[in-house]
C-alpha positions as CSV (number, residue, x, y, z in Angstrom):
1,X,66.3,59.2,68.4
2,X,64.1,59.2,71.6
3,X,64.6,56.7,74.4
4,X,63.3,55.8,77.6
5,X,66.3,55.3,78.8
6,X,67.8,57.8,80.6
7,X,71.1,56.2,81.4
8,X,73.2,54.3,79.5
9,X,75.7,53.1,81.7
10,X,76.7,52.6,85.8
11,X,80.5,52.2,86.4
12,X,81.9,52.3,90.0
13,X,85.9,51.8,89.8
14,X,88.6,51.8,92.1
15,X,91.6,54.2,92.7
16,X,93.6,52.4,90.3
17,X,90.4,52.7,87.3
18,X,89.8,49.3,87.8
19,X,85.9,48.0,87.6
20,X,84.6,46.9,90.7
21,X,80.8,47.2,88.9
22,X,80.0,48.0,85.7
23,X,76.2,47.6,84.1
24,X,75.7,48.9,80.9
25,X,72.0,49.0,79.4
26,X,72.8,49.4,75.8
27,X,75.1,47.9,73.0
28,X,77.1,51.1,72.7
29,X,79.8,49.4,73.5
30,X,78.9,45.4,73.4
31,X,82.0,43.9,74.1
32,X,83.8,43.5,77.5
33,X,87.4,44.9,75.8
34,X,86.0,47.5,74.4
35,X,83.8,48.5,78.1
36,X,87.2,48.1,80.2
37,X,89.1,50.7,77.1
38,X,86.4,52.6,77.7
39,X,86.6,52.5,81.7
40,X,90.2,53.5,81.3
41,X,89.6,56.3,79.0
42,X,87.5,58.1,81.8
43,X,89.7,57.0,84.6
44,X,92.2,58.7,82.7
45,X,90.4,61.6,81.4
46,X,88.8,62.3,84.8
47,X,90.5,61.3,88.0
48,X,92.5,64.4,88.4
49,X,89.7,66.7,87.5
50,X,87.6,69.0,89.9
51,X,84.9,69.1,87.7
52,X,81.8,66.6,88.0
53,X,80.7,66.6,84.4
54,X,83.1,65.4,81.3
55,X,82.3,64.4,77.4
56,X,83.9,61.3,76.3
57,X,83.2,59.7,73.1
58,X,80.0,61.2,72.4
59,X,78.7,60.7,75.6
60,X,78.0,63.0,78.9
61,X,80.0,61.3,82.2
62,X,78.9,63.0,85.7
63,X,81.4,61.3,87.7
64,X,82.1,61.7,92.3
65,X,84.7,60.1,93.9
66,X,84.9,59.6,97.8
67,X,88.2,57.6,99.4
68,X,88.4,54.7,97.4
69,X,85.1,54.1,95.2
70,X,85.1,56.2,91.8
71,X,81.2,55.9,91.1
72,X,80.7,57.3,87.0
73,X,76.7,57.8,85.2
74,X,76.8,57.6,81.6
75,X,74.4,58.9,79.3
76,X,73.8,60.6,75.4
77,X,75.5,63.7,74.8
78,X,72.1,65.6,74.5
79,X,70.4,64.1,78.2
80,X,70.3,66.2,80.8
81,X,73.2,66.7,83.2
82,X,71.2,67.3,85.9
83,X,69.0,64.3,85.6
84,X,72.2,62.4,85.4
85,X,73.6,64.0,88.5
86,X,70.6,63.3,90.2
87,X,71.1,59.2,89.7
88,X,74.9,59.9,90.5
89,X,73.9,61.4,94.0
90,X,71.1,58.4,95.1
91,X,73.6,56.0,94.2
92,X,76.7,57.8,95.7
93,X,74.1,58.2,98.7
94,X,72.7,54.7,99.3
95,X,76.5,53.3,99.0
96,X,78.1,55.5,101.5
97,X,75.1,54.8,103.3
98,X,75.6,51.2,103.6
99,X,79.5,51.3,104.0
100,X,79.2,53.4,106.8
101,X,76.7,51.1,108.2
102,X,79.0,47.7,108.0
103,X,81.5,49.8,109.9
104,X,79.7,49.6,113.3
């Protein structure tokens, strides 16, 4: 069914998969348990990977990582990698942006 929204869900984790944010804009999954199994299952699916795109559960996960953030855009199977790729990089932007200001 159509949708306006393009993203279901922002995840940034930590080296170890744990959520340091997590904002999800649906009821796919509702409950906080079943977010953090989710969270884990792409930690573990993905954080050995090269690749940038995965399918978990239905759903299409572009995924960077830099040092020590883990920053994951979820959305349907059938949206657009691209478009999702293209929130990945403005967030991955603006928060490297802003770490590497508090360093000075």
């Amino acid at each position: 069914e159509p949708s306006l929204y393009t993203v279901k869900a922002i995840i940034i984790l930590d080296n170890d998969g744990e959520r340091l944010f997590a904002k999800y804009y649906d009821d796919t999954y509702p409950s906080v348990k079943e977010q953090r199994a989710f969270e884990k299952n792409i930690f573990s699916k993905t954080h050995r990977s090269d690749s940038e795109i995965a399918l978990l559960d239905g759903l299409t996960v572009v995924y960077k990582s830099s040092i020590d953030l883990y920053c994951c855009v979820i959305g349907s199977a059938t949206q657009n990698e691209l478009m999702l790729t293209a929130v990945l990089n403005c967030l991955f932007d603006s928060l490297s942006q802003m770490l590497r200001y508090g360093d000075t």
